[in-house]
PyMOL commands that place a pseudoatom at each C-alpha (Angstrom):
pseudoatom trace, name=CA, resn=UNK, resi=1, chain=A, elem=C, hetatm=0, pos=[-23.114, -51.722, 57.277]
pseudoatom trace, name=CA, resn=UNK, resi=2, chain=A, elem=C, hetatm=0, pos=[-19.251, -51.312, 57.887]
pseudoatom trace, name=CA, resn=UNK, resi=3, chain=A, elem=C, hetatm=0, pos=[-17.988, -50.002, 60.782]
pseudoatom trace, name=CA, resn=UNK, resi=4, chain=A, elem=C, hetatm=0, pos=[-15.307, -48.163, 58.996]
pseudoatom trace, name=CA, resn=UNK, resi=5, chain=A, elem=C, hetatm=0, pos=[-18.130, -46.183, 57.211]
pseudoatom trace, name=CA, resn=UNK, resi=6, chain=A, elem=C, hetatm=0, pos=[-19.998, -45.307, 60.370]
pseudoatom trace, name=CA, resn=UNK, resi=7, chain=A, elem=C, hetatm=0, pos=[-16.852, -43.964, 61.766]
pseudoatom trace, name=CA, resn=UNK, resi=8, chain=A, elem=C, hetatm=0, pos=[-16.207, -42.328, 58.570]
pseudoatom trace, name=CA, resn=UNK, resi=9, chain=A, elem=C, hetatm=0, pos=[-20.154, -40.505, 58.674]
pseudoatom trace, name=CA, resn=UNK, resi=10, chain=A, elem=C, hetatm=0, pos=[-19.016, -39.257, 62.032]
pseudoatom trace, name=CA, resn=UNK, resi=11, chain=A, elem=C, hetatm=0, pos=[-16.135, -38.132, 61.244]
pseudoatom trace, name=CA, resn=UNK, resi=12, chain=A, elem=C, hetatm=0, pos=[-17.321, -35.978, 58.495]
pseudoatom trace, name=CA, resn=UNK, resi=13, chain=A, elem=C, hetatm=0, pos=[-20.427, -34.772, 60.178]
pseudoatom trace, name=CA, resn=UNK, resi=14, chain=A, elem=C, hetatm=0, pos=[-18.205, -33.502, 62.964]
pseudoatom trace, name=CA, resn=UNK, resi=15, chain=A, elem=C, hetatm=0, pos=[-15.984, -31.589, 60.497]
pseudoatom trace, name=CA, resn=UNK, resi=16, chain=A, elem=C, hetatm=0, pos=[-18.828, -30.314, 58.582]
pseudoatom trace, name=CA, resn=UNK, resi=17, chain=A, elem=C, hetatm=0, pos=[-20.103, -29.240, 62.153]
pseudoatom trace, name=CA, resn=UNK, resi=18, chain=A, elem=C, hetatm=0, pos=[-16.932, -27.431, 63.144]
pseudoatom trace, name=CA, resn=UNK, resi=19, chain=A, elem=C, hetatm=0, pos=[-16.416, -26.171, 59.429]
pseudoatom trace, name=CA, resn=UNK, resi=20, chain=A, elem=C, hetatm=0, pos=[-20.332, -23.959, 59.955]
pseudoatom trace, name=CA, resn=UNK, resi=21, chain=A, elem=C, hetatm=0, pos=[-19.427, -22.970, 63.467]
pseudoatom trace, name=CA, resn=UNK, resi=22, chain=A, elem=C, hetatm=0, pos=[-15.874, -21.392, 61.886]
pseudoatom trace, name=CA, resn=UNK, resi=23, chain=A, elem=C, hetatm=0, pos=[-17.999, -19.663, 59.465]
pseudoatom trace, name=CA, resn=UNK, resi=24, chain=A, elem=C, hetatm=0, pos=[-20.168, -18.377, 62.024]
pseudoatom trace, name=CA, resn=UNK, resi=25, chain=A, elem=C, hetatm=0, pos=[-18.077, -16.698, 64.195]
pseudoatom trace, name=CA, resn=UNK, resi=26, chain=A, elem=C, hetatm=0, pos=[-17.279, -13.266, 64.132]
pseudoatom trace, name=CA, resn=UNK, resi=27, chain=A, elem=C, hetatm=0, pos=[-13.894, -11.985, 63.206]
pseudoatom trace, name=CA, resn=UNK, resi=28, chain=A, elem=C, hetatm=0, pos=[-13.944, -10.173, 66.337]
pseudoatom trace, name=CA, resn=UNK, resi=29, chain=A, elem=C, hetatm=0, pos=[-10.111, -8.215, 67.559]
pseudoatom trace, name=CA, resn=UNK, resi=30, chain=A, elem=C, hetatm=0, pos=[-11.385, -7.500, 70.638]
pseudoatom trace, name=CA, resn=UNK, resi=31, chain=A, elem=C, hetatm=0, pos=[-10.795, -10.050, 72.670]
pseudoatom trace, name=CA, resn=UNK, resi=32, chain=A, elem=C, hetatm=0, pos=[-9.991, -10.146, 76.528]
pseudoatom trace, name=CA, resn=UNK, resi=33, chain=A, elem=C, hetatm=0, pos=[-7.728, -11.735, 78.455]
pseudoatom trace, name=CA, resn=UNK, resi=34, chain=A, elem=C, hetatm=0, pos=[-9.731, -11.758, 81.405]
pseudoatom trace, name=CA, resn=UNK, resi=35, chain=A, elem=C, hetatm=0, pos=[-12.736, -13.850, 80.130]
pseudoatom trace, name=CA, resn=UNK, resi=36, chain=A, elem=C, hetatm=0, pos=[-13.147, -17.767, 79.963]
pseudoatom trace, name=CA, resn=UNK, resi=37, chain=A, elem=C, hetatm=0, pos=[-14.964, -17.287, 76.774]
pseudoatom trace, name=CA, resn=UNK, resi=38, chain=A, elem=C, hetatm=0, pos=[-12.678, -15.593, 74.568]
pseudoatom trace, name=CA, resn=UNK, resi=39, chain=A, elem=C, hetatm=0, pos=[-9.528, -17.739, 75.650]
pseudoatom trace, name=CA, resn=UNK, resi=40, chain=A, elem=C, hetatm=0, pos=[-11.508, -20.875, 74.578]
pseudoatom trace, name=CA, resn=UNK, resi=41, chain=A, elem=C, hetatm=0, pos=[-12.276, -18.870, 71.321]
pseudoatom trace, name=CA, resn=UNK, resi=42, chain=A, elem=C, hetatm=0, pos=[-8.863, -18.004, 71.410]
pseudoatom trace, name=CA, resn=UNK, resi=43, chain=A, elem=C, hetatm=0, pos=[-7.161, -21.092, 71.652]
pseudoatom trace, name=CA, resn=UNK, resi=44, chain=A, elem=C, hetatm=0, pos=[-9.020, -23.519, 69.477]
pseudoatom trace, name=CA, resn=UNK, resi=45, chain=A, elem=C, hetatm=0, pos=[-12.081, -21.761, 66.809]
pseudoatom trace, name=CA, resn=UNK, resi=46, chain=A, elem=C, hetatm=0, pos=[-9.248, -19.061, 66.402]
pseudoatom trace, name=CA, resn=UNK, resi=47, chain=A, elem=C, hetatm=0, pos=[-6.919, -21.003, 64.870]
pseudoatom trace, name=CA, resn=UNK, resi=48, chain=A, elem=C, hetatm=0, pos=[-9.345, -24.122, 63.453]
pseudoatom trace, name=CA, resn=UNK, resi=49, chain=A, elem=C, hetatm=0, pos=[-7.760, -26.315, 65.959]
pseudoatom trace, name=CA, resn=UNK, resi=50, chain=A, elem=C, hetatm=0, pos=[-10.858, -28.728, 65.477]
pseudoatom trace, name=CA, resn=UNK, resi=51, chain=A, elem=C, hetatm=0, pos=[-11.418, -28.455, 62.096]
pseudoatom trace, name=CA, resn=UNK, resi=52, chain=A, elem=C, hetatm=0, pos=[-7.833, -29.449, 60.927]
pseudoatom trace, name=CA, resn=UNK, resi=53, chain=A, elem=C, hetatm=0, pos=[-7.716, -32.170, 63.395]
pseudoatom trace, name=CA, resn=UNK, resi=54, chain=A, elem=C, hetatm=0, pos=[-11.299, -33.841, 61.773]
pseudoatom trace, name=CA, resn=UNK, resi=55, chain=A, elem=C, hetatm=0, pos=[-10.143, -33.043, 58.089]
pseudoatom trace, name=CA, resn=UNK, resi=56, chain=A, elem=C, hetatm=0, pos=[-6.402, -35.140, 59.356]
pseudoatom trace, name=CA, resn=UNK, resi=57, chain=A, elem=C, hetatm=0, pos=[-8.707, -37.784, 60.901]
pseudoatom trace, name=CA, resn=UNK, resi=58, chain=A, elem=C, hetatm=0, pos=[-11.432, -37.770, 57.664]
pseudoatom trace, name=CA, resn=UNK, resi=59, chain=A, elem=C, hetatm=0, pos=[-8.296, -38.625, 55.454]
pseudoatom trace, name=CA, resn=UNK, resi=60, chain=A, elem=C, hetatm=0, pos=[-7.161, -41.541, 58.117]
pseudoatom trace, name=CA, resn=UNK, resi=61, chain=A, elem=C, hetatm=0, pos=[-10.483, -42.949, 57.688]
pseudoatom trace, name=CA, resn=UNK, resi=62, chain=A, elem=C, hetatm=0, pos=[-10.400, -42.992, 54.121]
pseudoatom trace, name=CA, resn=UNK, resi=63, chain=A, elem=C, hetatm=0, pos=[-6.960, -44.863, 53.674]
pseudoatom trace, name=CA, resn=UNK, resi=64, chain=A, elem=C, hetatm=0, pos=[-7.595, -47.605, 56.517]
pseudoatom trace, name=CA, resn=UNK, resi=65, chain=A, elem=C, hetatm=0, pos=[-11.332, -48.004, 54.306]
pseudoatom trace, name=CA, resn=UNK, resi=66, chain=A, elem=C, hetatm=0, pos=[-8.974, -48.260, 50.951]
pseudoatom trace, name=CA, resn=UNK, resi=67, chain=A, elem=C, hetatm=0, pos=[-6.373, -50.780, 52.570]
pseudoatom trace, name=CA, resn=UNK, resi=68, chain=A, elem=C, hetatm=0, pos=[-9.562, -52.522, 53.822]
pseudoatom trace, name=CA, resn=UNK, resi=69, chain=A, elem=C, hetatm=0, pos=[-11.010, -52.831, 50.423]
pseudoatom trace, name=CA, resn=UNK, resi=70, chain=A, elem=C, hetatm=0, pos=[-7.450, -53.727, 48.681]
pseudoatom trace, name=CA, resn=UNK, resi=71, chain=A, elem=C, hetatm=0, pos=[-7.132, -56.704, 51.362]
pseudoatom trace, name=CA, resn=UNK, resi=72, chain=A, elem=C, hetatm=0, pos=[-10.725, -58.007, 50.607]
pseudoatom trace, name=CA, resn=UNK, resi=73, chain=A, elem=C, hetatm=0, pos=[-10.514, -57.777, 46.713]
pseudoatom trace, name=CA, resn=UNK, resi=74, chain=A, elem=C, hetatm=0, pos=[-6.781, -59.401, 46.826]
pseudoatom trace, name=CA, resn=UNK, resi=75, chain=A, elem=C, hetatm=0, pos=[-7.086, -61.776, 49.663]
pseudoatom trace, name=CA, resn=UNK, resi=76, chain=A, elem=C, hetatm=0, pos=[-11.203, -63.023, 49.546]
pseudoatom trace, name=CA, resn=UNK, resi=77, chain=A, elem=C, hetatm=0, pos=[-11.405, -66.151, 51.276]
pseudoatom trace, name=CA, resn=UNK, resi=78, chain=A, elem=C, hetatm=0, pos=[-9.066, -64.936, 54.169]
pseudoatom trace, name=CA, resn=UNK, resi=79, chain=A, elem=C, hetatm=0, pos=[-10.680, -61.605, 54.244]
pseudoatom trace, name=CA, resn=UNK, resi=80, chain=A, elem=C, hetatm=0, pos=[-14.029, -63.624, 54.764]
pseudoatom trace, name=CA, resn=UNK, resi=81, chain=A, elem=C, hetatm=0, pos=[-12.944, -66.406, 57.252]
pseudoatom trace, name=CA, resn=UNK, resi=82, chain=A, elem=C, hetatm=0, pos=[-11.580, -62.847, 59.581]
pseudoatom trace, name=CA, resn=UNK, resi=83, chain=A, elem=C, hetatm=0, pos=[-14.635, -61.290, 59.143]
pseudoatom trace, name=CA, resn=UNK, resi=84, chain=A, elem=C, hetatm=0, pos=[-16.597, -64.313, 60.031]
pseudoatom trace, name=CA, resn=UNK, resi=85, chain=A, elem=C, hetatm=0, pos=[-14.268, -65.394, 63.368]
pseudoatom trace, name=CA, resn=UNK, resi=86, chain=A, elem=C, hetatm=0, pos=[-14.331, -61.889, 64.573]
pseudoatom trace, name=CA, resn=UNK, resi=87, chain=A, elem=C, hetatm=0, pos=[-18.436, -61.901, 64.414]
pseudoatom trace, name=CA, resn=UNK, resi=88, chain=A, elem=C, hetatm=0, pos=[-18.661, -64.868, 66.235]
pseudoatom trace, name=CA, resn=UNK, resi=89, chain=A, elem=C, hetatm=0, pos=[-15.700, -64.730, 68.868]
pseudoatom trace, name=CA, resn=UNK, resi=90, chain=A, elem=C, hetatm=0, pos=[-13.201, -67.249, 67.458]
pseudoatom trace, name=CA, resn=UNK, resi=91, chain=A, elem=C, hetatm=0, pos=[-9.313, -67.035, 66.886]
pseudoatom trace, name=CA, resn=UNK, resi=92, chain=A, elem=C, hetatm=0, pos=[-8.940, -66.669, 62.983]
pseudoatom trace, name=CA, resn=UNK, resi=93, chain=A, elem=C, hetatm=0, pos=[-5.472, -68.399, 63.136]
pseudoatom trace, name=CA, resn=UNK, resi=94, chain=A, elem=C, hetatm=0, pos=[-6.744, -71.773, 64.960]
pseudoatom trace, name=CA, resn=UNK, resi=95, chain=A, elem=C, hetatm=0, pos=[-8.596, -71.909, 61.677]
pseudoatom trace, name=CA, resn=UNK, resi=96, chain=A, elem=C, hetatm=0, pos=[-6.235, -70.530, 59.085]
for i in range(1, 96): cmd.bond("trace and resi %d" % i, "trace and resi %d" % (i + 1))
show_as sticks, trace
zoom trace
């Protein structure tokens, strides 16, 4: 299995995670100043800090998988050898 969809499952499962806890929350007005709690609510599930920041991060992930796939349908062989050096530890330009 690719790395780049591993990172890609994470990525998404972490969104989806942040997405349910924004849902969650109470639309609540009365916040305080004073407490630890509602500053952190404040400052980042407030405003979907997290939530944007995965969804920016999901589409990343997508486009370096898409380049990924456009350099191993366009260049094969080359794609391979990489793959193959970078498994076993060796410098792909000593052989290319």
């Amino acid at each position: 299995m690719s790395i780049l969809v591993v990172n890609q499952s994470v990525i998404d499962a972490f969104a989806s995670f942040f997405l349910s806890l924004i849902l969650v929350k109470s639309k609540t007005t009365g916040l305080s100043r004073y407490s630890s709690y509602d500053q952190f609510m404040c400052r980042f599930l407030v405003p979907e800090k997290p939530l944007w920041s995965m969804m920016v991060t999901s589409t990343y992930g997508i486009v370096i998988m898409t380049l990924s796939r456009y350099v191993a349908v366009i260049h094969p062989l080359k794609y391979k050898i990489v793959r193959l050096c970078n498994a076993v530890n060796i410098n792909p330009s000593s052989i290319l």
